[in-house]
C-alpha positions in Angstrom: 39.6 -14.8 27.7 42.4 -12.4 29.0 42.4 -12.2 32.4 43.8 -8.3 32.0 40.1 -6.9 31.5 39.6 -6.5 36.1 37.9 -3.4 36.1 34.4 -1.9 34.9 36.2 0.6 32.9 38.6 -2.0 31.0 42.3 -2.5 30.7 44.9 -0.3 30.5 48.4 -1.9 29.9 46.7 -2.8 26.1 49.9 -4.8 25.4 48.0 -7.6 27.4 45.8 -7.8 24.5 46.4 -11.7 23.3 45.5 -10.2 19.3 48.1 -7.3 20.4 50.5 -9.7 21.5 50.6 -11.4 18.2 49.9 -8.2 16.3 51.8 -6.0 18.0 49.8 -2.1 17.2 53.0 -0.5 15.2 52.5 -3.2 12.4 48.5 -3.4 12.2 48.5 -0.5 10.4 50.9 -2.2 7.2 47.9 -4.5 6.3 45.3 -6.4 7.5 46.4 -9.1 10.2 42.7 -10.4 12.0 40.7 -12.4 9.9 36.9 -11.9 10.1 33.8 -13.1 8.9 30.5 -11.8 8.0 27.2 -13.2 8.9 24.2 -12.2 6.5 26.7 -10.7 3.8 24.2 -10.4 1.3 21.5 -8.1 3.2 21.9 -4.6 3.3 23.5 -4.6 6.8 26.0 -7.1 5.5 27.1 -5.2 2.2 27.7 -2.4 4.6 30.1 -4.4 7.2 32.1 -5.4 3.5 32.3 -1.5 2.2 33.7 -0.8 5.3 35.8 -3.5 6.2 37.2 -4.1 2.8 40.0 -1.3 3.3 40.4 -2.0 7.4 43.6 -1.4 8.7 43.4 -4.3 10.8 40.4 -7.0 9.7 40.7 -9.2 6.8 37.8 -10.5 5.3 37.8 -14.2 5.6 34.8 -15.9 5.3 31.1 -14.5 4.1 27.8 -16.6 5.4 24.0 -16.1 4.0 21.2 -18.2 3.0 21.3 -21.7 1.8 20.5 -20.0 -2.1 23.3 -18.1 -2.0 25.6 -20.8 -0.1 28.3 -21.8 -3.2 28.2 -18.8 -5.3 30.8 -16.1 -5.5 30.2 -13.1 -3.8 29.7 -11.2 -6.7 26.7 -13.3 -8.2 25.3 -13.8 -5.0 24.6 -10.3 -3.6 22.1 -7.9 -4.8 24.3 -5.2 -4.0 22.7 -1.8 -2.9 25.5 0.2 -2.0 26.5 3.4 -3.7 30.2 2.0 -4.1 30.9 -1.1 -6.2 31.5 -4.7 -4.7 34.9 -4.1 -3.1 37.4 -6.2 -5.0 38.8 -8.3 -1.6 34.7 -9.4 -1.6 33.7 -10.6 -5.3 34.9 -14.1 -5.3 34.8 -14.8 -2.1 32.9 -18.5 -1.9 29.3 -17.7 -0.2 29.0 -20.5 3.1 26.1 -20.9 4.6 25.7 -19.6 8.6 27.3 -22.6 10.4 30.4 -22.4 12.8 32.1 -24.7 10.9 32.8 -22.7 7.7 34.0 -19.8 10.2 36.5 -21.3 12.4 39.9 -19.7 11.0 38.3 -15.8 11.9 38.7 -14.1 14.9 35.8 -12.2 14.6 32.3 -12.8 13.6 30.0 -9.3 12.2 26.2 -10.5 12.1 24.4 -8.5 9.7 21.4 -11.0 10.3 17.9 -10.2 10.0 16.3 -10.7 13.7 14.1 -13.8 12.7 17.6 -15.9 11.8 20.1 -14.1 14.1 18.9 -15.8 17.6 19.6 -19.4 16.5 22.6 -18.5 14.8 24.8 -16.4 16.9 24.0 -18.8 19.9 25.3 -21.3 18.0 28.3 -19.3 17.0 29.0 -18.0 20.8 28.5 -22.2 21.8 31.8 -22.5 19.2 33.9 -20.3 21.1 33.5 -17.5 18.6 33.2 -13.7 19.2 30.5 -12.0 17.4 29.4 -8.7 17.1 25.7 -8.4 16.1 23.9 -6.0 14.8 20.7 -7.9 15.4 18.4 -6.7 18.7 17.7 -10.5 19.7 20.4 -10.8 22.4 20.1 -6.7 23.5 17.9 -7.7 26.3 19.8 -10.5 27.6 21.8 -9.8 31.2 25.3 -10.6 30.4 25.6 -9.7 26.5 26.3 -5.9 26.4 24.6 -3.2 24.1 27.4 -1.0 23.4 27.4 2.4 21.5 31.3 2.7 21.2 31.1 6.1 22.1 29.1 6.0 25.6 29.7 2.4 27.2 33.1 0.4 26.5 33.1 -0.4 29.9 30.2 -2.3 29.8 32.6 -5.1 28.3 33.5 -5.8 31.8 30.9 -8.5 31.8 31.9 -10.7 29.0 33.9 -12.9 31.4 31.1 -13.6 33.3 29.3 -14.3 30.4 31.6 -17.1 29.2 31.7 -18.4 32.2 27.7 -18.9 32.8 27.4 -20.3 29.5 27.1 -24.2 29.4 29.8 -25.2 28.7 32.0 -22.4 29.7 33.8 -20.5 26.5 37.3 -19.0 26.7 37.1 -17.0 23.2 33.0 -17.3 22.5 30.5 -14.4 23.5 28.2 -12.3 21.9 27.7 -8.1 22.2 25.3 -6.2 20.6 25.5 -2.9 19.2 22.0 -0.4 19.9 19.3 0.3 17.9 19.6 2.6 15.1 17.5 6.1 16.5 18.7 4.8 20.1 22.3 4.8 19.0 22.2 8.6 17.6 20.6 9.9 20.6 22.6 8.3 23.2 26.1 9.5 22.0 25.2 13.1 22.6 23.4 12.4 25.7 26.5 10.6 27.4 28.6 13.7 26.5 25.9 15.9 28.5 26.2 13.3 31.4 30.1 12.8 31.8 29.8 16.9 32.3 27.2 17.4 34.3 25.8 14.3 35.6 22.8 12.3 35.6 19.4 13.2 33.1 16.6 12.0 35.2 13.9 12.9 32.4 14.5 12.6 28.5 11.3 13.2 25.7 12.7 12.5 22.3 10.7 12.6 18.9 12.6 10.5 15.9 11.9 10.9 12.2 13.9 8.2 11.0 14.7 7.7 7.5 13.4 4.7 5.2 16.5 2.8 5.3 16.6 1.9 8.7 13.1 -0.3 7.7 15.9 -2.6 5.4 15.3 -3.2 2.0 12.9 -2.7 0.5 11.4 -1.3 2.7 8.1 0.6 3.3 6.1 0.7 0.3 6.7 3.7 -1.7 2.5 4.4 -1.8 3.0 4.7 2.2 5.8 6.7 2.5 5.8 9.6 -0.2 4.0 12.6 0.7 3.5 11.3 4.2 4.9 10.9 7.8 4.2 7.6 9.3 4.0 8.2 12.9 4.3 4.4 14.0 7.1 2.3 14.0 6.8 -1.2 15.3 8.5 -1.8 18.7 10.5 1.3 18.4 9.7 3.5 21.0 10.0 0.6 23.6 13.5 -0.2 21.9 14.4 3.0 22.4 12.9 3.6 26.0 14.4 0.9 27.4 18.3 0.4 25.4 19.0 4.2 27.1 18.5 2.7 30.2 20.9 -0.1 29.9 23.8 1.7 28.0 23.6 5.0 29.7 23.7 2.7 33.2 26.5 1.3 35.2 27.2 -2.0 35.6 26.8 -2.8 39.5 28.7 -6.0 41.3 27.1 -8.0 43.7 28.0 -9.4 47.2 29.0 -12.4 45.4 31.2 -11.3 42.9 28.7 -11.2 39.8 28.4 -8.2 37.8 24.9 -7.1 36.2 23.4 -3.7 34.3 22.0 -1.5 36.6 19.7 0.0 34.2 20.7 3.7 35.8 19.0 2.6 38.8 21.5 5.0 40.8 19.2 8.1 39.5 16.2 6.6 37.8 15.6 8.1 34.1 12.4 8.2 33.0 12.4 8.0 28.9 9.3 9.0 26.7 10.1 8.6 22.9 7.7 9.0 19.6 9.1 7.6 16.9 8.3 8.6 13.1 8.8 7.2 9.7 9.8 10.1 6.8 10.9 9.9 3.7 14.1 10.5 4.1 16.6 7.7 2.5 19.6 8.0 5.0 19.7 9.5 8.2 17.8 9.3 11.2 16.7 12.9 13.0 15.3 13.9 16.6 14.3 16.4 19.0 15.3 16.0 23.0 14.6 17.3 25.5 16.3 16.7 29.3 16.2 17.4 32.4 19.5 16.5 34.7 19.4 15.5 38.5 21.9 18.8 39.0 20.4 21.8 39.8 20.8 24.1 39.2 20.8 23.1 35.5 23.7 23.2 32.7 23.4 26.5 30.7 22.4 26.3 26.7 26.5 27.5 26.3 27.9 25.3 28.8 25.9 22.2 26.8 27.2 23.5 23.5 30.8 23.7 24.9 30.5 19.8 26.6 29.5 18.7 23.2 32.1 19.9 21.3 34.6 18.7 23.5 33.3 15.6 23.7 36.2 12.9 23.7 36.1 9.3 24.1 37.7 5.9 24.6 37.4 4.5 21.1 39.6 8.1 20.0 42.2 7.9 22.7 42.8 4.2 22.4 43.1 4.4 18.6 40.9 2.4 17.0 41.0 3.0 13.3 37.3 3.8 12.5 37.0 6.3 15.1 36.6 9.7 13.7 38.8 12.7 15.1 35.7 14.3 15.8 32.8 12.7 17.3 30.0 15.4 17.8 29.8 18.5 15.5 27.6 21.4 17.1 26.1 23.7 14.3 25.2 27.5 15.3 22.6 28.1 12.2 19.3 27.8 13.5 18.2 25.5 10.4 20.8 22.4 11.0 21.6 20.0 11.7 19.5 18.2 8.2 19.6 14.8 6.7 20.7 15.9 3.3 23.4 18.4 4.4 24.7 16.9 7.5 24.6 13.1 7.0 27.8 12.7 5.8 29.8 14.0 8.7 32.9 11.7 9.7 32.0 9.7 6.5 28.5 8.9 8.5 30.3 7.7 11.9 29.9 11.4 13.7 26.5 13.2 15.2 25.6 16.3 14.0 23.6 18.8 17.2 22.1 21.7 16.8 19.4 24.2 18.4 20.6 24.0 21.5 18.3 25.8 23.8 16.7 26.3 27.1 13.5 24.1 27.6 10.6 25.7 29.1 9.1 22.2 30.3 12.6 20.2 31.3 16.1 21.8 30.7 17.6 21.7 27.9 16.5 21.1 24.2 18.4 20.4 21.0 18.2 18.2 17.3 20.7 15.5 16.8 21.3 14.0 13.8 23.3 10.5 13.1 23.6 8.5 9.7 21.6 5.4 10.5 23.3 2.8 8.0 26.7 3.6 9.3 27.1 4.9 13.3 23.9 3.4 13.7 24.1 -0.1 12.2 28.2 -1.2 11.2 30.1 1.0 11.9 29.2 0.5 15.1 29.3 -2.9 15.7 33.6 -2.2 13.7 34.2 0.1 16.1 33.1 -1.9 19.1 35.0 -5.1 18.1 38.0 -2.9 17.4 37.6 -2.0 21.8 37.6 -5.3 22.1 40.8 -6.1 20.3 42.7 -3.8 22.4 41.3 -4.3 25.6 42.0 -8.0 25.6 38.8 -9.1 25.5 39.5 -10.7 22.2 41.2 -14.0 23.3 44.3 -15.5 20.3 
């Protein structure tokens, strides 16, 4: 681990960066120079992490794991591929592996597209062989020194992976594990952490989700359940989504003895009520906040609208390739932002707001919309392992 990551907020000099070092940033950009792997590369989460990482300035696609059934088969007969693009050509006869360390040891990087009933056993065992991974799976979310990171909100919250790999038994110098946030959590947050680096702490949030069919994998909810309907449970959601604002929209506090941990915005406690709905939408997961801040008086309905679409972050100024220019588009017309129309935006890695109005029970009300397969699942998890490279916290 590079001992250049001191601070809660990260790095600066990003020439300390061991990858940087031996990749220095004018070449990454020639070809790809990190290799990577891809845990679960046959699922839909998987064939996702491949369409986008099979043009990546920077990753190489190195090594692909799945099942025992598919371990041994090109990539190509393998997969059941779902994607709206064809197999990228880097990905087709790649050899299949199964999920052991072993087969991964030459890659820098580890992306777990795992389904949570596999991705527990597996990750730990690829953190316990000094490798990084960045998991889309929500088994390790909850644990106190793996960070849940939406790239757009809480980079910082890398700060703790030292202390990670040094509680782990044995300690690691490379290995650790962070998670990226659930899929409706991960589209709410990002415009939510705009509205806090302007005007300060929410202390109440009430969101309603109506979350497309994808985010339920493949195949999904049966079609008799979810045409001409709403389904107005999802299992485990609203307590995923309740408690993951907490811990990414917190700080991370440091003890008398040195140790770091989440503070779960303990500073000014939120209080977070969420419903969470299944529609039949295929892609893209839509909801209505509601806020109140801690400042009063409160931020008008212009000054939000303004703080949105100004919104800049870490992940843009650093330069990390998947970034888009843009992260939040604010629409005026009363009718947007919508699934069909606005999914799309940033090729899926942006969140669309609109409706932004005065609440007559909180603050402050608005629709966000974010593309659930992409900013909400990969992309994601790319763009945080693309902090991590130049931070440092990616050891050579």
């Amino acid at each position: 681990m590079s001992s250049s990551l001191t601070e809660a907020e990260g790095i600066t000099d990003y020439s300390t960066s061991p990858l940087l070092a031996k990749y220095p940033r004018h070449s990454m950009s020639d070809g790809p120079s990190i290799k990577i792997g891809v845990l679960g590369a046959t699922g839909t989460v998987g064939q996702r992490f491949i369409t986008l990482l099979a043009n990546h300035p920077w990753f190489v696609l190195h090594a692909l794991g799945a099942s025992p059934r598919s371990a041994g088969k090109p990539y190509k007969t393998a997969v059941n591929w779902k994607q709206t693009t064809r197999i990228p050509a880097v990905a087709q006869d790649l050899i299949v592996s199964e999920c052991k360390p072993e087969f991964f040891s030459e890659c820098a990087i580890i992306f777990s597209g795992l389904d949570a009933d596999v991705a527990g056993e597996i990750e730990g065992a690829f953190r316990a062989a000094d490798l990084a991974v960045f998991s889309n799976a929500k088994n390790y979310r909850r644990d106190p020194l793996v960070p849940l990171i939406v790239p757009y909100a809480n980079p910082s919250h890398l700060a703790i992976v030292p202390q990670q790999q040094a509680e782990h038994s044995p300690a690691l110098k490379r290995g650790f594990i962070v998670t990226n946030a659930n899929c409706s959590t991960t589209g709410i947050v990002i415009p939510l952490s705009a509205l806090e680096k302007a005007f300060g702490p929410i202390e109440s949030l009430i969101v309603t989700t109506m979350q497309a069919i994808s985010g339920g994998g493949y195949p999904g909810v049966p079609s008799l359940d979810i045409l001409d309907n709403v389904v107005p449970h999802i299992g485990g959601e609203e307590e995923k989504v309740e408690w993951e604002v907490l811990k990414i929209l917190g700080g991370i506090a440091k003890g008398d003895d040195g140790t770091r941990s989440f503070d779960m915005h303990s500073k000014t406690p939120l209080r977070v009520s969420a419903a969470c709905n299944r529609v039949p939408v295929i892609d893209g997961h839509t909801a209505t906040v509601s806020v109140r801040f801690a400042r009063r008086p409160p931020p008008s309905p212009q000054q939000v609208r303004e703080a949105l679409r100004s919104f800049t972050c870490d992940a843009q100024t650093l330069g990390c390739p998947t970034a888009p220019s843009k992260i939040i588009d604010v629409h005026e017309e009363p009718d947007r932002p919508q699934p069909r129309l606005d999914r799309y935006f940033q090729d899926g890695a942006g969140v669309s707001v609109g409706r932004i109005r005065q609440c007559p029970v909180l603050d402050i009300k608005f629709v966000c919309l974010s593309n659930n397969v992409s900013i909400g699942a990969a992309t994601s998890s790319i763009i945080n392992a693309e902090l991590a490279v130049l931070r440092g916290v990616i050891a050579n």
